[in-house]
Structures are given as C-alpha cells and as structure tokens.
C-alpha positions, 0 to 999 in steps of 0.5 A: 463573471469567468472564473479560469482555473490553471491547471496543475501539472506535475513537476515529472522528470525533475529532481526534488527534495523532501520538501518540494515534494511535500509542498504538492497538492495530494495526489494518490496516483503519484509516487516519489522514487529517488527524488522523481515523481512515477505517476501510478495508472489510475486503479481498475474498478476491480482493483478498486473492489478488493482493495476496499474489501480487504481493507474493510475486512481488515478494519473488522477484525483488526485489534483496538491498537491498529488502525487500517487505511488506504492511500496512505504514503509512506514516507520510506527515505526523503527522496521514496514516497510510495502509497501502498493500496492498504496500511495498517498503522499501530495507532500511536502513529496515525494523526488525523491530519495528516496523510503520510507515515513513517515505516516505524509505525506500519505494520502490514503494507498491502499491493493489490497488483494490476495492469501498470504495477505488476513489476513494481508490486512484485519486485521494486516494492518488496526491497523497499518496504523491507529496508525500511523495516516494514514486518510484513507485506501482503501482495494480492494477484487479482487476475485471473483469479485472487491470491494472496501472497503474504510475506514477513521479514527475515533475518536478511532484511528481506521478506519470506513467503509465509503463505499463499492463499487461494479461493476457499482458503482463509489468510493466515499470516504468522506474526499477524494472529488477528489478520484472517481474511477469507479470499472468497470473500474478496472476490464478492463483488459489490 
C-alpha cells in the first residue's frame, strides 16, 4: 500500500482574518502582520543555544506566579501575531492547551536577533509589543558577541533603555528584581 501525503503550503501573499489564521496548522516559523503571513528564517543553532539558555536560566530564578516559555504567539491585535524567542507569561494566563496569549498576561517578551530578523527585532518588534502593553522587552545581540539590551515602557508608550549588559556582566532590569541573568553564561555552549 502507498500512502501520498499532500503538502501544506502556506496561504503567503493572501489577506486573512483572525480565524483563517487560527484554523492553520502550528508553525514557529510564521508570523501574522496586518492580515499577511511573514515567514520567519529557520534559527541558527547558535540562536538556538542562547534562546534555550536564557529561558532555561529564566525558568530557574523566576518567581512561582510566572511561567517561561518559547515559541509562544502573542496574539498583539486580530490581524498581528508574532512568536517571540522567549515570554514570560504571569501564570493566571497560561493554559496548557494552548499556544497563544494575550499581551495582558505577558510580562517580558524576548528576541534574540539574527541573520533575517535583524530590523524587525530591532525596530518593527519594539512599537508593537509596546502598543500592546507589554512592560518589558529584552533584545538580545548575538553576533559578534552577546548583549542584552533590556527596555521598559514608558510614559510614551514606548520602551526606555534600562540597560545594556555585556560579557561579565549580570542583567539586571528595573521592574523585573527576580530577572538576573549572567551573559556569560548565555555565551557557555552546550
């Protein structure tokens, strides 16, 4: 017996509604941006390695109320859906069916930026998690070193530097007490 399976292919270039979007299959490498599917590059394995560190290392100090995840979607208006590399959701709003959130019950989103996401990480992804309410955002730089850039919403509605942490130092962010993160150990490959 043969078994033929169709392939899935992606509805790109066509604008959907919230619910043509939700009826897809998963798929971490896409993202939802006024009503159009933007297929995200597939993460290097060192982009890889400090997103799973860092949310590893943010899973291990992280209060009980919190919960850490990766390749969550944030669901930032019907037609903006992005995935950010690490969220930390307040436990009231995680379901463990599900796979998407609100930006109400996000409190740090996290882009770890790379080949392919280096303007969207830096600049698109900022105003959005910002409109949406998201109190802080961390951007990390892995090439050629890593920095974390760490932000927190202002008055504006838009993020403030609270810091900028390089090899040696530890993160630390206002308004996030619990968030230390030594960057040298984000760089400690497997």
């Amino acid at each position: 017996m043969t078994i033929t399976v169709a392939p899935t292919l992606e509805p790109i270039g066509q604008l959907l509604t919230a619910e043509e979007y939700d009826a897809l299959p998963e798929n971490s490498l896409r993202e939802l941006v006024d009503g159009v599917i933007h297929m995200m590059a597939p993460p290097t394995f060192w982009h890889q390695i400090v997103k799973d560190t860092l949310r590893t290392l943010l899973r291990a100090v992280k209060p009980n109320d919190l919960v850490v995840l990766s390749e969550a979607q944030v669901r930032l208006a019907d037609g903006l859906r992005r995935i950010p590399d690490v969220v930390v959701l307040r436990r009231s709003a995680y379901r463990r069916d599900r796979n998407q959130c609100l930006p109400a019950g996000v409190v740090l989103v996290v882009e770890v930026v790379s080949p392919g996401s280096e303007s969207t990480d830096r600049i698109l992804k900022p105003i959005e998690y910002a409109r949406a309410g998201i109190e802080h955002y961390w951007r990390v730089e892995i090439n050629p070193e890593i920095v974390v850039n760490t932000y927190r919403l202002g008055e504006s509605s838009s993020y403030q530097s609270t810091g900028v942490s390089g090899a040696g130092d530890v993160v630390r962010a206002p308004g996030l007490s619990w968030a230390r993160v030594a960057v040298g150990e984000l760089a400690d490959e497997l």
